[in-house]
C-alpha positions in Angstrom: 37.1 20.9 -28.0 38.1 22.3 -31.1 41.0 25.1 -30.9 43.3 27.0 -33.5 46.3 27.0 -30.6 46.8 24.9 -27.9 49.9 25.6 -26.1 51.3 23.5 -23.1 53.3 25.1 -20.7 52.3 28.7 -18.9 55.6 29.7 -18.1 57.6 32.4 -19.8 57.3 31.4 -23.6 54.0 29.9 -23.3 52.4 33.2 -22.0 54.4 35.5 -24.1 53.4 33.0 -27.6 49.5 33.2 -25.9 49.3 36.4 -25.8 51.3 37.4 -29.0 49.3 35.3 -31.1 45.7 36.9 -30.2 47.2 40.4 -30.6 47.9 39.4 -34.2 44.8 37.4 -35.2 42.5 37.7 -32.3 40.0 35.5 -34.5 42.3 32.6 -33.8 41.3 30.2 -30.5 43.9 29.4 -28.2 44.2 27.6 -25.4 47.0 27.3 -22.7 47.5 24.7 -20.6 49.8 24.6 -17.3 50.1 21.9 -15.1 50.2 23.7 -11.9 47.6 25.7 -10.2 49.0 28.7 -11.2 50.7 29.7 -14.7 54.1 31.5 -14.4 55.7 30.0 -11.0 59.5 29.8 -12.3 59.2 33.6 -14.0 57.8 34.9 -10.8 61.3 33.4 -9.3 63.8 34.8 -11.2 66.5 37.4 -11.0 65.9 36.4 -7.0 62.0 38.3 -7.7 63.0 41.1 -9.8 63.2 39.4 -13.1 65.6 40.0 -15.2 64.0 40.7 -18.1 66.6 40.9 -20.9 69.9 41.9 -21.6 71.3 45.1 -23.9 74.0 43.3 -25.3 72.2 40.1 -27.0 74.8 38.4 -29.1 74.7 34.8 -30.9 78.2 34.4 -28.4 76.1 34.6 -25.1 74.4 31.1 -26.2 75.3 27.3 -26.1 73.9 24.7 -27.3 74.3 22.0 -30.1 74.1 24.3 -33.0 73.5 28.1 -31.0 73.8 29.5 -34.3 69.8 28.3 -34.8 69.0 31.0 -32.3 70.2 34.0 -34.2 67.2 34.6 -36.3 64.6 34.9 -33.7 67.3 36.7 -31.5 67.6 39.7 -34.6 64.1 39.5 -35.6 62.2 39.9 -32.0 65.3 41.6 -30.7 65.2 43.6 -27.0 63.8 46.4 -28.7 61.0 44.5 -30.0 60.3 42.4 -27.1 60.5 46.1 -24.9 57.7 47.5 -26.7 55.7 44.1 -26.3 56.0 44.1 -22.5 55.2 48.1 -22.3 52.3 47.4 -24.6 50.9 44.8 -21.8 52.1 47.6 -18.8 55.4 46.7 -18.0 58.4 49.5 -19.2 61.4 48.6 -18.5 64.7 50.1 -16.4 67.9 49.5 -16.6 70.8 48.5 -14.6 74.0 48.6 -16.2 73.2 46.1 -18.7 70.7 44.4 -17.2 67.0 45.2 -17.9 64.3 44.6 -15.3 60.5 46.0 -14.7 60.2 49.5 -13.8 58.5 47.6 -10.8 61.3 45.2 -10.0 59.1 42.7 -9.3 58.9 39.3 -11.5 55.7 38.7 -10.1 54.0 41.8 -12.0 55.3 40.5 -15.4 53.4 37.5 -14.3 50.3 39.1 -13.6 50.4 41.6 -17.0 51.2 38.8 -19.1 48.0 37.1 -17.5 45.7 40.0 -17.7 47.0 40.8 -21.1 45.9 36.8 -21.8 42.5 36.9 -20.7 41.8 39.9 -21.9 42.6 39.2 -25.5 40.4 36.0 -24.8 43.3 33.3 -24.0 41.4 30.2 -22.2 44.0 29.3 -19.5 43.7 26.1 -17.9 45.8 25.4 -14.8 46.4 22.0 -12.6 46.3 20.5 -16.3 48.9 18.1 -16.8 49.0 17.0 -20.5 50.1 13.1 -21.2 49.8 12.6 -24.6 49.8 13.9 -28.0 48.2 12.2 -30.8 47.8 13.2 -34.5 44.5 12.5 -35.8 43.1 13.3 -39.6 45.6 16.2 -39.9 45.2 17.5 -36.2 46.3 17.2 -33.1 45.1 16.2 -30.1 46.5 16.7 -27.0 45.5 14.5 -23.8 45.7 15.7 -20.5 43.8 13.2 -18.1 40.4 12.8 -18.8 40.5 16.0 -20.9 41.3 15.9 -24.6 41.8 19.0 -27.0 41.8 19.3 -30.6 43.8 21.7 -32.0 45.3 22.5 -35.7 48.7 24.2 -34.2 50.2 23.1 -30.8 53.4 24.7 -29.0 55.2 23.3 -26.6 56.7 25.4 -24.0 56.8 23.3 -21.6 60.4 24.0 -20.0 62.6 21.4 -19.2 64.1 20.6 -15.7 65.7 23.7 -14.0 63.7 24.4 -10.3 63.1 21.1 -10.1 59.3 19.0 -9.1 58.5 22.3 -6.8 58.3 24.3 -10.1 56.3 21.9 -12.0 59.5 21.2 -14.2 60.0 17.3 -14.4 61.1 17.1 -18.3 58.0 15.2 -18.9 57.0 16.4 -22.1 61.0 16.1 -23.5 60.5 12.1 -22.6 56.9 12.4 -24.6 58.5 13.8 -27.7 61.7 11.3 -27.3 59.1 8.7 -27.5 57.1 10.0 -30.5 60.5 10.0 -32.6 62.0 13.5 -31.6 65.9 13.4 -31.4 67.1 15.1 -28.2 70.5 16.6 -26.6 71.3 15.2 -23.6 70.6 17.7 -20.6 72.2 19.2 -17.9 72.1 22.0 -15.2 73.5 25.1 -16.3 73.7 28.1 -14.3 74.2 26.3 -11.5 76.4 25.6 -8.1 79.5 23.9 -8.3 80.9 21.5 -6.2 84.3 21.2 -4.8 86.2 19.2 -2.3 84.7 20.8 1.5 88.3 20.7 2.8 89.1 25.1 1.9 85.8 25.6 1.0 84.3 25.4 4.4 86.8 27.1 6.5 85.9 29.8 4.0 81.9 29.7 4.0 79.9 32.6 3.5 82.7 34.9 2.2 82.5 37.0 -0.7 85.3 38.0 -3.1 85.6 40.1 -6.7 87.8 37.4 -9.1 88.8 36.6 -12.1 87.2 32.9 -12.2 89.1 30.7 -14.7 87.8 27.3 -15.7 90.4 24.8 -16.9 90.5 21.3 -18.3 93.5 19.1 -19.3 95.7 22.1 -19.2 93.1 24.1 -21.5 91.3 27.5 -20.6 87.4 26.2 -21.5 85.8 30.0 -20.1 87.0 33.5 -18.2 84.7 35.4 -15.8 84.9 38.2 -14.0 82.7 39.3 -10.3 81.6 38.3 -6.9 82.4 35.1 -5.9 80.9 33.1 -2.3 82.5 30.3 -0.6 80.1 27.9 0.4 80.1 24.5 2.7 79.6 22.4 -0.7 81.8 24.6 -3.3 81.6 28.2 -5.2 78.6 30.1 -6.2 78.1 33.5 -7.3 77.1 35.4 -11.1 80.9 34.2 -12.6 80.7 30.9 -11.1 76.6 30.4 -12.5 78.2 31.6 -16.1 81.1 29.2 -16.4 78.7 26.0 -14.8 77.2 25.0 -17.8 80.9 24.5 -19.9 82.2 22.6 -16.6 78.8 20.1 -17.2 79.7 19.5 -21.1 83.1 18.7 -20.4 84.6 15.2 -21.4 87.1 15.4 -18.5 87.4 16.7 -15.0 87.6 20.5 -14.4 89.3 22.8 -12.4 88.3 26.3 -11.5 91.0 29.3 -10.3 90.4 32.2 -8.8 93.0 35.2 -9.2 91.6 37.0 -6.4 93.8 40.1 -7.8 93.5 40.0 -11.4 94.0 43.8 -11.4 98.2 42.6 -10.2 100.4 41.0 -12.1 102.0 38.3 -9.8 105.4 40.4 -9.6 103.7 43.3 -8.8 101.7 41.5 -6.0 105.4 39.9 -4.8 106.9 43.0 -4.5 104.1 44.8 -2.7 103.8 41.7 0.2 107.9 42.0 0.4 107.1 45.3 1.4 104.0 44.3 3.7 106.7 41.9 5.4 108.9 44.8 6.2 106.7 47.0 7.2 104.3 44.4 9.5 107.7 42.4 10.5 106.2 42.6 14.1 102.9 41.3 13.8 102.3 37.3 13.9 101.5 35.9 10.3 97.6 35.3 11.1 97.1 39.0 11.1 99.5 39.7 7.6 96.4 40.1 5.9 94.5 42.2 8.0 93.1 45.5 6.3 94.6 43.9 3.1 91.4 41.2 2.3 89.2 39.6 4.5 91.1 38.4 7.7 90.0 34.5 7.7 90.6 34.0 3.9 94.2 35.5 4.4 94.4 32.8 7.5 93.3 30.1 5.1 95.7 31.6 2.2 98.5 31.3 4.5 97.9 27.5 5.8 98.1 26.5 2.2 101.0 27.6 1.8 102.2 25.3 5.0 102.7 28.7 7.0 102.4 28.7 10.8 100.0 31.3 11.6 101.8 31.8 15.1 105.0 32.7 13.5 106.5 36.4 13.3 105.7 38.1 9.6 109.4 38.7 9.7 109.9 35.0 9.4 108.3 35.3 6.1 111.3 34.8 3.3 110.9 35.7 0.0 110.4 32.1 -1.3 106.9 32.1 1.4 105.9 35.5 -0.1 106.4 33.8 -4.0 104.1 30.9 -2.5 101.3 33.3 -1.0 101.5 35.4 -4.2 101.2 32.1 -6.3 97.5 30.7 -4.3 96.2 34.4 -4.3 96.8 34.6 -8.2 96.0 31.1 -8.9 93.8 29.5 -6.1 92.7 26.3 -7.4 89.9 23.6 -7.0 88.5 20.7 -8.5 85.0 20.7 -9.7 83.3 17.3 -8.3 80.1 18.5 -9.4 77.0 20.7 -8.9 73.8 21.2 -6.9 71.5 19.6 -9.7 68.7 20.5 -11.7 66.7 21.8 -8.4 69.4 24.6 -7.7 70.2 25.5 -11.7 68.4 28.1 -13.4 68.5 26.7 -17.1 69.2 22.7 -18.4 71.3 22.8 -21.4 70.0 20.3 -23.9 66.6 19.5 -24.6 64.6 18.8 -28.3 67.6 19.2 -31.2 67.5 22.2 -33.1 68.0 20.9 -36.3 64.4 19.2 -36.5 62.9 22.4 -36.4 62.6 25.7 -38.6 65.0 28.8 -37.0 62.5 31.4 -38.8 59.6 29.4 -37.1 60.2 27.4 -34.5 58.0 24.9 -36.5 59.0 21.3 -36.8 60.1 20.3 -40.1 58.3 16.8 -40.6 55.2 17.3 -38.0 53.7 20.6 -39.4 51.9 22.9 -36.9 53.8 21.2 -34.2 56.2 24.1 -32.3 58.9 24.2 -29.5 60.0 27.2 -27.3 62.1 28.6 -25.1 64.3 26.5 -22.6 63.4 22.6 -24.0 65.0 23.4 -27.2 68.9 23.0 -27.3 69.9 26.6 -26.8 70.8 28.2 -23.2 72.1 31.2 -22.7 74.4 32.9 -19.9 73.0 34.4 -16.7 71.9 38.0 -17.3 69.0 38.0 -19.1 69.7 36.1 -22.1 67.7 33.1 -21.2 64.3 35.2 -21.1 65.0 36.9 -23.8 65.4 33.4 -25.8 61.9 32.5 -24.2 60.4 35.6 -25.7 62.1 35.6 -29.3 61.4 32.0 -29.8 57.8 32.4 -28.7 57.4 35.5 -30.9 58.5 33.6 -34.1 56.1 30.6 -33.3 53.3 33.2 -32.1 53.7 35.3 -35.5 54.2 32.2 -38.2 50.6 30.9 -36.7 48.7 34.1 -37.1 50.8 35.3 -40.3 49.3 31.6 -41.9 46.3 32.0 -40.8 46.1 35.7 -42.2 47.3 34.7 -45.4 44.9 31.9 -45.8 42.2 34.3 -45.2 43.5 36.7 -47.8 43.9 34.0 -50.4 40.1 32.7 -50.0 
């Protein structure tokens, strides 16, 4: 089974590269191959169903990795403007939200489906519950063994994905351990965009609460990341969007982190002393469990006050001005130690993956096995939560998608 294209992988990069390559040389044979019964499982997932698409503000800063810089290319040349006009041309516009783009539709499941329509109607084959476990060159081509099945092709990319969603999404690193073992150098991986864990201790007194802060992740005295928005206490730790953004630095650190949340970043801490002096005096009669209420949310002001060693029973009057320094202090500054996170299954990206500098920025081509190319997430670049990762998966698979048909179209020409 002789093919121009075989990619592996029918996820978001894999689709995208299918598709992009027969709209530029639909002479060209490609062939996809996903190893679940259905291509596009973990894009159907994301931005909890709606999908967000890609971001407004792409910048080289929003990306980690290794060497992130390899990324810029492919991030200017199939910018969101480019990639915008690709989806529209397949039936999906876009909206916006704030920052944030998504489907007009708001459903990930309909970029699935026009990326699949658009697929095999340019003439795509797409081969699901096809699990490929090995890849051979053979007199100048490659072929690709999935099974029983083998496939001959002069260009293969792999967009294969790495392990974020874990077994349930068909994402099991498989093919990273494949190229390891053909010679590939790799980064070591790691969830990003993930859970963290804490000690249960505050943590569960507080589940299921919500709070705007300033999230601050520290590690021998040093500020590694700032983020700012809605953050939930959970039985096992923190979640929410700034928590997700600053995951991925916590998992590359050498050392133990710490993450604080100024639950008032809009106060300086005198300001927020002098107005709970003034709460004292005005509340004096109340008992101390109810010296938050109307203020925050009544059971994290409980929990506020017991780390402080405050008796909850006592009058707010008994509150001095060295207690109101203390509450002041936890509310600016409250402090836990990261033990860990909720694994690959939970996170939505791995950082790590193949090593960048193996392979061509411009092409996504690797530069000792010609016509062999790697997209999207199991390369060494992730981005932050927001958008950014897609739109990775969509410039990287552009670049590959174009090189292969630009060749092939200049070979043509020169014949």
């Amino acid at each position: 089974m002789k093919n121009d294209v075989i990619i592996i992988g029918g996820g978001a990069s894999g689709l995208c590269a299918a598709v992009a390559i027969k709209q530029k040389n639909p002479s060209l044979t490609v062939r996809l191959l996903e190893a679940l019964p259905r291509v596009g499982k973990k894009l159907a997932l994301t931005g909890n169903g709606r999908c967000n698409i890609t971001n407004r503000n792409i910048t080289i800063g929003r990306y980690h990795g290794t060497n992130p810089e390899f990324c810029e290319y492919a991030l200017s040349r199939f910018n969101r403007e480019v990639c915008e006009e690709f989806f529209h041309n397949i039936g999906v516009p876009f909206v916006f939200e704030g920052d944030k783009a998504y489907p007009a539709s708001l459903q990930a499941a309909s970029v699935v489906d026009c990326l699949r329509f658009a697929a095999e109607e340019l003439g795509v084959t797409v081969m699901t519950d096809t699990k490929v476990t090995n890849i051979q060159l053979s007199g100048g081509l490659y072929k690709v063994i999935a099974d029983k099945l083998s496939f001959i092709a002069d260009n293969i990319i792999i967009a294969a994905g790495l392990m974020s969603g874990g077994d349930r999404l068909g994402c099991d690193g498989g093919m990273l351990k494949l190229l390891a073992k053909a010679g590939f150098d790799t980064v070591e991986t790691r969830p990003a965009i993930v859970q963290l864990k804490t000690a249960p201790d505050i943590v569960k007194q507080l589940k299921g609460i919500k709070v705007n802060a300033e999230v601050t992740l520290k590690s021998d005295g040093k500020i590694l990341r700032k983020e700012y928005g809605e953050t939930l206490f959970c039985d096992y730790g923190l979640s929410g969007p700034p928590i997700l953004q600053v995951s991925g630095t916590a998992a590359k650190a050498p050392n133990k982190c710490t993450v604080s949340l100024d639950l008032m970043p809009e106060k300086s801490f005198d300001t927020l002393c002098a107005e709970l002096e003034n709460r004292v005096k005005n509340l004096k009669t109340r008992t101390s469990d109810e010296f938050f209420t109307g203020m925050m949310n009544k059971r994290l002001g409980q929990v506020i006050l017991k780390m402080c060693g405050l008796k909850l029973g006592a009058r707010v009057s008994e509150l001095d001005k060295s207690a109101v320094c203390k509450i002041a202090s936890v509310i600016k500054s409250m402090n836990f130690e990261i033990t860990g996170n909720t694994g690959f299954a939970n996170s939505q990206v791995t950082s790590g993956g193949l090593d960048t500098a193996q392979f061509d920025s411009k092409t996504m081509m690797s530069r000792d096995s010609k016509g062999l190319y790697a997209v999207g997430e199991i390369l060494d670049i992730d981005g932050d939560c927001g958008g950014f990762n897609l739109q990775w998966a969509w410039s990287s698979a552009l670049c590959a998608a174009h090189n292969i048909a630009d060749k092939r179209n200049k070979n043509a020409s020169d014949k």
